[in-house]
Each structure stands twice: as C-alpha cells, then as structure tokens.
N, CA, C and O atoms as CSV, one atom per row, in Angstrom:
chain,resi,resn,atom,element,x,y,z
A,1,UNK,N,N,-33.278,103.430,185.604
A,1,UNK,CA,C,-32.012,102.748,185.794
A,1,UNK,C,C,-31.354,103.253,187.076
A,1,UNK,O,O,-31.424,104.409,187.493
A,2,UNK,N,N,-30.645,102.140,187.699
A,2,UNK,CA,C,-30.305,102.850,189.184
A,2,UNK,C,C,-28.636,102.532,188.905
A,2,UNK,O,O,-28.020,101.466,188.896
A,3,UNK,N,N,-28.123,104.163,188.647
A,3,UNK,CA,C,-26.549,103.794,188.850
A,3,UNK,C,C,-25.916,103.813,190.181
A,3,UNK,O,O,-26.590,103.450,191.145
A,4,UNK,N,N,-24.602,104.226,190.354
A,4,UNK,CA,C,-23.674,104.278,191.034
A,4,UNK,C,C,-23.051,105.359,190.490
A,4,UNK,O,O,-22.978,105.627,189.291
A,5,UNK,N,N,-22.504,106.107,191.612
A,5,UNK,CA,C,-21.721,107.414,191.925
A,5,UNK,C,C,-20.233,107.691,192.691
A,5,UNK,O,O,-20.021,107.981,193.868
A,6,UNK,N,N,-19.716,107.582,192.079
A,6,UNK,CA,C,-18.144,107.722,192.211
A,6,UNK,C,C,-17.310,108.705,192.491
A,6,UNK,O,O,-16.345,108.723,191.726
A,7,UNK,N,N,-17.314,109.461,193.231
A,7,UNK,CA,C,-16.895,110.699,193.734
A,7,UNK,C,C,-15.377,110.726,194.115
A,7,UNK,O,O,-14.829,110.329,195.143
A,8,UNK,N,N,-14.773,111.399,192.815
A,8,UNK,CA,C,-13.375,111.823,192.635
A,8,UNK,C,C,-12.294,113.285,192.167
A,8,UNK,O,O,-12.238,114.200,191.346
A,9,UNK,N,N,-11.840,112.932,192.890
A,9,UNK,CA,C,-10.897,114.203,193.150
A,9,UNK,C,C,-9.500,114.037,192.822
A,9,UNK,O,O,-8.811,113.333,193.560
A,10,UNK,N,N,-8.797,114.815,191.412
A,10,UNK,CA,C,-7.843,114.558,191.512
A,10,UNK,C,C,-7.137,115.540,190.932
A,10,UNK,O,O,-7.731,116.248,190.118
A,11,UNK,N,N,-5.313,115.875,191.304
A,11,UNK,CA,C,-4.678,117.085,191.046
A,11,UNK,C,C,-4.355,116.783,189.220
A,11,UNK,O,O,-3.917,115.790,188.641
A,12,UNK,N,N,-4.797,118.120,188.721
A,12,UNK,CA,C,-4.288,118.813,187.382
A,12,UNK,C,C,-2.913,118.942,187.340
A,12,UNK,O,O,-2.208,119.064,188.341
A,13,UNK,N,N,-2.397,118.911,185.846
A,13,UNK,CA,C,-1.280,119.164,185.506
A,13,UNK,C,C,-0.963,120.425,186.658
A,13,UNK,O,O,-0.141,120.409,187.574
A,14,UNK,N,N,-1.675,121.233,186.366
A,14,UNK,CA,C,-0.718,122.353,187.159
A,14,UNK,C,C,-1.409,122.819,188.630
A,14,UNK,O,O,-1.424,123.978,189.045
A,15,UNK,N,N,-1.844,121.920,189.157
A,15,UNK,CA,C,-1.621,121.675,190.564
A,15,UNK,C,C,-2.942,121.997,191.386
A,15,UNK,O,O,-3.142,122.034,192.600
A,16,UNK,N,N,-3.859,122.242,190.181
A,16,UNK,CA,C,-5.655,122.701,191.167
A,16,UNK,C,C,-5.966,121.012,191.224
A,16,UNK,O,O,-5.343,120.105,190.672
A,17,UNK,N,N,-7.090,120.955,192.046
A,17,UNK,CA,C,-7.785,119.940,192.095
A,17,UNK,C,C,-9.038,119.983,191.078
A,17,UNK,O,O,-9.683,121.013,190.886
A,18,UNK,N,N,-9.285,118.861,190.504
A,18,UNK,CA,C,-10.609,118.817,190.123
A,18,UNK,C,C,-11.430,117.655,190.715
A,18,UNK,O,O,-11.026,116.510,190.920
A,19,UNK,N,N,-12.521,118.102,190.924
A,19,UNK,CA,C,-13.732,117.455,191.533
A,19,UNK,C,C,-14.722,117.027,190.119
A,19,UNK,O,O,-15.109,117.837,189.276
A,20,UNK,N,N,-15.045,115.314,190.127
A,20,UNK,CA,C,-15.879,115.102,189.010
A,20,UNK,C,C,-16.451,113.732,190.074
A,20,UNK,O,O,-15.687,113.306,190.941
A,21,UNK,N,N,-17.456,113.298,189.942
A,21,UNK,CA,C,-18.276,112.076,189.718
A,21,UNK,C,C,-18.115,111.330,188.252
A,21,UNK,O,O,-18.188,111.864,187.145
A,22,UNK,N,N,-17.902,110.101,188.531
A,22,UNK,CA,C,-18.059,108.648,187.911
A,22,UNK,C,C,-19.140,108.355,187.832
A,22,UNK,O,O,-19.650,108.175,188.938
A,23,UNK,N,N,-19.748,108.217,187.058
A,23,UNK,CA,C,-21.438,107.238,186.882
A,23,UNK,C,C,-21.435,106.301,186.252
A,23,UNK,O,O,-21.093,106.430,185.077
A,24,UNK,N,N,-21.768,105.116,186.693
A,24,UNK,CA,C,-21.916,104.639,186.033
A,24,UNK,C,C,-23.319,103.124,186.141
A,24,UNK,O,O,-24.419,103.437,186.594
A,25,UNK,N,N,-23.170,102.196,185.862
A,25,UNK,CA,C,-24.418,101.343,185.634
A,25,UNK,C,C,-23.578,99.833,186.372
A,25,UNK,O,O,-24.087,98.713,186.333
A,26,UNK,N,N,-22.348,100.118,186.951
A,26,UNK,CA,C,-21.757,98.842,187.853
A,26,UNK,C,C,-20.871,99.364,189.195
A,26,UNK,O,O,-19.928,100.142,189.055
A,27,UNK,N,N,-21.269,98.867,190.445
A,27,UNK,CA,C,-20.709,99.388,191.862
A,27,UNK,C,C,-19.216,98.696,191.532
A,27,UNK,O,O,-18.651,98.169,192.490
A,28,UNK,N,N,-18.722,98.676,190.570
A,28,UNK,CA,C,-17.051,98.256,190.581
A,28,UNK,C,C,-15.607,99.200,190.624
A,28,UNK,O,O,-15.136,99.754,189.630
A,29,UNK,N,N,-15.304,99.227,191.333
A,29,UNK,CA,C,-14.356,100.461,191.863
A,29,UNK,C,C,-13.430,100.305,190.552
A,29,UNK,O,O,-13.388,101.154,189.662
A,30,UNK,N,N,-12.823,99.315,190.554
A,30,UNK,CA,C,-12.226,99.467,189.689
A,30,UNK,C,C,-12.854,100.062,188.072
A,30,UNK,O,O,-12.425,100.960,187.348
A,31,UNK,N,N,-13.792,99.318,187.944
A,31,UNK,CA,C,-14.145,99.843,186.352
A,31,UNK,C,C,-14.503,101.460,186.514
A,31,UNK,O,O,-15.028,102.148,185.639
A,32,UNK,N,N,-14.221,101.768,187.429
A,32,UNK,CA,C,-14.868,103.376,187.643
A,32,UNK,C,C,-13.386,104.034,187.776
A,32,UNK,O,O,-12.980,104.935,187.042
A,33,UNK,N,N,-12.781,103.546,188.640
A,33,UNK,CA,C,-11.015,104.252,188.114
A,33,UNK,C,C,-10.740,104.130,186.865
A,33,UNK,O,O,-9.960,104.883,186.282
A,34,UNK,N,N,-11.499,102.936,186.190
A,34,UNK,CA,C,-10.614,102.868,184.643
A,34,UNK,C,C,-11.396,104.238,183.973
A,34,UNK,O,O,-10.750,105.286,183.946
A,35,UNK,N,N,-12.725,104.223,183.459
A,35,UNK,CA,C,-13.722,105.228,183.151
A,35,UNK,C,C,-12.941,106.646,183.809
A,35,UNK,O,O,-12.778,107.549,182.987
A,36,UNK,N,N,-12.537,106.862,184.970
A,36,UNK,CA,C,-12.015,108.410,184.884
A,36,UNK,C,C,-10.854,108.551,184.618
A,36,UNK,O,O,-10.590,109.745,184.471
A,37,UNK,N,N,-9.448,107.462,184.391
A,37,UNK,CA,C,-8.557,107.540,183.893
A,37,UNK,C,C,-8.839,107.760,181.897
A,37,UNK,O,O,-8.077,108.379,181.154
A,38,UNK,N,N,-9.834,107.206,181.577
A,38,UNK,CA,C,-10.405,107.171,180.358
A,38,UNK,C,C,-10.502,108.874,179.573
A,38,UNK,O,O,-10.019,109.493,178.625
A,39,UNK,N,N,-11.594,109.086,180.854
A,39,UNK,CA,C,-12.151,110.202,180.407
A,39,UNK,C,C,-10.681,111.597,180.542
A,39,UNK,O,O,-10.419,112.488,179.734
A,40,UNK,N,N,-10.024,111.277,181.824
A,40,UNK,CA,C,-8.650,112.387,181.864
A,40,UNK,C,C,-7.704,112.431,180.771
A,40,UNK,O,O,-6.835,113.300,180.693
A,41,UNK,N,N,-7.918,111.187,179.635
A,41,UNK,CA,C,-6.676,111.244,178.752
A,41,UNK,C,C,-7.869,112.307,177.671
A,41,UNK,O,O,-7.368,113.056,176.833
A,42,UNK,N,N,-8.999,112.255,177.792
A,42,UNK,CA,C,-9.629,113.221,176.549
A,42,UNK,C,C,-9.156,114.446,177.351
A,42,UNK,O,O,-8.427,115.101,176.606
A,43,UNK,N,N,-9.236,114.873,178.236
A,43,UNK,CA,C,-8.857,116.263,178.283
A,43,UNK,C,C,-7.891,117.006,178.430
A,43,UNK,O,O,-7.893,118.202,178.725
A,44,UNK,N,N,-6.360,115.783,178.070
A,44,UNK,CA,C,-4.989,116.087,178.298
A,44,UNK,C,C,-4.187,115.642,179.528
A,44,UNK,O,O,-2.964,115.768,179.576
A,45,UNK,N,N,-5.064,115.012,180.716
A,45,UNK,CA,C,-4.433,114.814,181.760
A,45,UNK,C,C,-4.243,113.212,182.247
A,45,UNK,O,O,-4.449,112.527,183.249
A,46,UNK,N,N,-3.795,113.088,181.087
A,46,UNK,CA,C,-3.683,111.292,181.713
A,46,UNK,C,C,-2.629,110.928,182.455
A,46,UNK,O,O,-2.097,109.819,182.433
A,47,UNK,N,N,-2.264,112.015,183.231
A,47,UNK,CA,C,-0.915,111.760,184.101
A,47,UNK,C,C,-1.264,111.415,185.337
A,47,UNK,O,O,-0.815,110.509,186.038
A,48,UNK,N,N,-2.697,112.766,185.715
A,48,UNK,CA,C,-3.165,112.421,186.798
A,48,UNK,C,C,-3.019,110.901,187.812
A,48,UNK,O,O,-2.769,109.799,187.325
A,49,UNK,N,N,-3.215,111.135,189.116
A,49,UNK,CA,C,-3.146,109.808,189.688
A,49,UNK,C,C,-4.390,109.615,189.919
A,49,UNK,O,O,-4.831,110.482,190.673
A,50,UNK,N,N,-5.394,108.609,189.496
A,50,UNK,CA,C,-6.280,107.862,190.260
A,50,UNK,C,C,-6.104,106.651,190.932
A,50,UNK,O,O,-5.308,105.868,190.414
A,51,UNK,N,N,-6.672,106.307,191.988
A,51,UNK,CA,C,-6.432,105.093,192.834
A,51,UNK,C,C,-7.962,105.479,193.181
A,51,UNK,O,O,-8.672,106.336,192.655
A,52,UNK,N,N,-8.205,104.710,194.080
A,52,UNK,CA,C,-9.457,103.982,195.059
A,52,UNK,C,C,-9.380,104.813,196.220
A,52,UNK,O,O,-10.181,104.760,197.153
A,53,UNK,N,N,-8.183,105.747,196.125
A,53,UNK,CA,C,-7.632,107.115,197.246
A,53,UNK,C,C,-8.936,108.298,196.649
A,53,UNK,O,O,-9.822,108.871,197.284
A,54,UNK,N,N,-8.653,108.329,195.485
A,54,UNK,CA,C,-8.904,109.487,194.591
A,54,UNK,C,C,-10.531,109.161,194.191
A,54,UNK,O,O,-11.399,110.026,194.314
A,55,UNK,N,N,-10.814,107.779,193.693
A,55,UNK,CA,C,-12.195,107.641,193.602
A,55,UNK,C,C,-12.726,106.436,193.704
A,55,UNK,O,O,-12.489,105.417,193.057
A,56,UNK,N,N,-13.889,106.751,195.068
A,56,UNK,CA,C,-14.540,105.981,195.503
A,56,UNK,C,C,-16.117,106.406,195.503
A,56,UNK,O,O,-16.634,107.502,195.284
A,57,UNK,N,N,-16.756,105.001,195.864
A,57,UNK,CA,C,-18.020,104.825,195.564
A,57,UNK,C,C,-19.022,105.831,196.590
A,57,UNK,O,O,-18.783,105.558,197.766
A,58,UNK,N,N,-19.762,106.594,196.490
A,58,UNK,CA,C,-20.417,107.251,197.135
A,58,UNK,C,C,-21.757,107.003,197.357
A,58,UNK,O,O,-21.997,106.944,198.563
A,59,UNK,N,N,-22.538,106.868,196.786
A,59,UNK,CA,C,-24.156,106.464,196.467
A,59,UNK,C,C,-24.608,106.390,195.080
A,59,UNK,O,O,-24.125,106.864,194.051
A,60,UNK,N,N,-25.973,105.462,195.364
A,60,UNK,CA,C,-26.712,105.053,194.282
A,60,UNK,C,C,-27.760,105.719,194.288
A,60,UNK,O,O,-28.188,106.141,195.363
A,61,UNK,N,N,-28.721,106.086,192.569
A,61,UNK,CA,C,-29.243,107.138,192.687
A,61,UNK,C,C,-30.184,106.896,191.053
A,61,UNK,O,O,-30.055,105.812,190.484
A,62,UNK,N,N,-30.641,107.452,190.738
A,62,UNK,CA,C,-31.498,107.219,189.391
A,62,UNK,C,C,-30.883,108.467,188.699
A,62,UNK,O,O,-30.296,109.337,189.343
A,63,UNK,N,N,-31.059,108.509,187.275
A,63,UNK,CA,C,-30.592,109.363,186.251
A,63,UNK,C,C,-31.886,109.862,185.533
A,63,UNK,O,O,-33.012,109.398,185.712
A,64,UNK,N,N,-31.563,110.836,184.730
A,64,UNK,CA,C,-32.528,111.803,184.035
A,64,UNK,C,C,-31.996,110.704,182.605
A,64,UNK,O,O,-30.986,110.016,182.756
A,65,UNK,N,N,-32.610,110.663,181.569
A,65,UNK,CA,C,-32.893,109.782,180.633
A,65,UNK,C,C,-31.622,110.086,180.027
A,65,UNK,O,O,-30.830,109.283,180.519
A,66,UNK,N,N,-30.990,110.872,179.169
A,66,UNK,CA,C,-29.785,111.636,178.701
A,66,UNK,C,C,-28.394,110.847,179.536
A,66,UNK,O,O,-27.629,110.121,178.902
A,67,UNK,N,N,-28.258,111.052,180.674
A,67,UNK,CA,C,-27.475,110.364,181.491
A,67,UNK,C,C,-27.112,108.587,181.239
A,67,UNK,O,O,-26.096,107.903,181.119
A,68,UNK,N,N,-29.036,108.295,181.250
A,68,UNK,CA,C,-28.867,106.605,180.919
A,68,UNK,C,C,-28.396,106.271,179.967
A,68,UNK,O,O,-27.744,105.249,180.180
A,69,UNK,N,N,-28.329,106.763,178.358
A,69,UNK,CA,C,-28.386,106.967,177.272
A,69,UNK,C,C,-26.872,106.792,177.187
A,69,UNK,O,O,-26.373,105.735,176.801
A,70,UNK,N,N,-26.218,107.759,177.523
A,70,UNK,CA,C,-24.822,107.701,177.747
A,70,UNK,C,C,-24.391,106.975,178.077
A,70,UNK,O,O,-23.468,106.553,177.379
A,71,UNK,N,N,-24.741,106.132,179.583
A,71,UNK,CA,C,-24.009,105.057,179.895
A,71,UNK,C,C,-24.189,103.809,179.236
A,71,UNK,O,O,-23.280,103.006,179.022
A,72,UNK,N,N,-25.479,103.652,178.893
A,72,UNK,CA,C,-25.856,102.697,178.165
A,72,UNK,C,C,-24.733,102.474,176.936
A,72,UNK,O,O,-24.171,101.389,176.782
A,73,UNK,N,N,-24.436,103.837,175.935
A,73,UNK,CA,C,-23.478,103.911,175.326
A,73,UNK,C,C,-21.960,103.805,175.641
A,73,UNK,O,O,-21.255,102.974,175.068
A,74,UNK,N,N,-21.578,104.491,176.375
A,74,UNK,CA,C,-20.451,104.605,176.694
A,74,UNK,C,C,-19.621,103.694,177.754
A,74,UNK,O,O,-18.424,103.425,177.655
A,75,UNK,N,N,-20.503,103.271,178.793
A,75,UNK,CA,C,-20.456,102.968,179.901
A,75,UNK,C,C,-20.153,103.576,180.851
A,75,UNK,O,O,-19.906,102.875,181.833
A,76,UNK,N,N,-20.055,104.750,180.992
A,76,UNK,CA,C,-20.707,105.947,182.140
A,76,UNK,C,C,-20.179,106.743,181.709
A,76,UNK,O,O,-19.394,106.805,180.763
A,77,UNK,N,N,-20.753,107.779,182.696
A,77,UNK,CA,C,-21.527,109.581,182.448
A,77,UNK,C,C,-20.362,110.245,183.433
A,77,UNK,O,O,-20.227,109.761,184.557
A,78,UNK,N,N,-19.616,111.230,183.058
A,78,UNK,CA,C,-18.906,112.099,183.818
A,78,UNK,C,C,-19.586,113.530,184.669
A,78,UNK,O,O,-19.629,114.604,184.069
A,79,UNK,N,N,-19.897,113.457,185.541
A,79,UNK,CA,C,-20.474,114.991,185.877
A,79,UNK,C,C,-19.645,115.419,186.774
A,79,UNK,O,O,-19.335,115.082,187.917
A,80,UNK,N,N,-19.166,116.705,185.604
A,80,UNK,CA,C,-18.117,117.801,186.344
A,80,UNK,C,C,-18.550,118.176,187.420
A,80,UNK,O,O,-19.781,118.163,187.417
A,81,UNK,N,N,-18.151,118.484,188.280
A,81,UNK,CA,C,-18.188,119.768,189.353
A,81,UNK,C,C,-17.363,120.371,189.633
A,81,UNK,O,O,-17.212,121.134,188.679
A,82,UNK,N,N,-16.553,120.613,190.444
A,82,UNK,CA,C,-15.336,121.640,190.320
A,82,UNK,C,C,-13.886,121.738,189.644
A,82,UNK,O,O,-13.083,120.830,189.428
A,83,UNK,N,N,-13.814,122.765,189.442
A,83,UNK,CA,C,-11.975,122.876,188.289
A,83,UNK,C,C,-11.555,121.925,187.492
A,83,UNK,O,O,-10.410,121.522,187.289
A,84,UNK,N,N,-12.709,121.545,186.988
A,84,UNK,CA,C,-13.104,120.668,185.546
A,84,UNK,C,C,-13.151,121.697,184.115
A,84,UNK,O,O,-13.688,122.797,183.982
A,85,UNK,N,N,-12.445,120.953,183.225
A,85,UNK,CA,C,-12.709,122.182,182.254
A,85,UNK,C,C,-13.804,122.185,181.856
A,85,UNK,O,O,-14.269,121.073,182.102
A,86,UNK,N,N,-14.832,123.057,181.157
A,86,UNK,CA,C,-16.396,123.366,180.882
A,86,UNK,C,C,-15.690,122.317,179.225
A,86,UNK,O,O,-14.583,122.117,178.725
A,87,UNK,N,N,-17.310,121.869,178.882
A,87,UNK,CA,C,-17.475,120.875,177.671
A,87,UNK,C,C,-17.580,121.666,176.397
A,87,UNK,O,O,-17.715,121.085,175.320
C-alpha cells in the first residue's frame, strides 16, 4: 500500500513543540488536519492549532504491514517523533 506522509508540528498545552507525522492512505490535506486534530483530543490537547501551516504533505512511501492494518482500520497511523507523549 502506498501512503502519504504528513509532517506536523504543533505547540503543547504548555508551550514545547511536538513533532508527529500523519499517515495516511489519501494525499488530502485536509483529511490529514482532521486525523491529527482527532488524534490531539486522545491525548488532552485538542486546543492545539492545526492548519495546513502546521501540517503538510511531505512524501509518499510504503508501510510495514501493522501500519496498513491501522489505516485500513482507522484511517491513518500517527508516528510520533518528537515531544510526543510515549504510547
């Protein structure tokens, strides 16, 4: 499966940045702001601002099976990278 990668950055309640990727299985900016506004209200921060400032499309790329699985389910895969809280 060949997704799309969404590379976003946005300030925490208390003022760090966090760095996460959007994955997902459609190049639609928007449905990918909705998906990380989605995913910020599970971890308390649905205050955050996302815009098309905060996350945009970066590259397309293939997934490890686990990944597809997810999106297939969910409709995309969050991968933390920085000052993200651990799962």
């Amino acid at each position: 499966m060949k997704v799309h990668v969404f590379d976003t950055y946005v300030k925490a309640k208390d003022g760090h940045t966090m760095h996460f990727d959007v994955i997902t299985d459609s190049q639609d900016n928007q449905k990918a702001i909705q998906y990380a506004k989605k995913w910020l209200t599970t971890i308390g921060e649905q205050e955050a601002k996302v815009t098309s400032e905060e996350c945009h499309f970066c590259h397309s790329e293939s997934v490890p099976d686990e990944i597809e699985i997810e999106i297939m389910t969910s409709g995309f895969y969050i991968q933390r990278m920085e000052g993200c809280p651990s799962q």
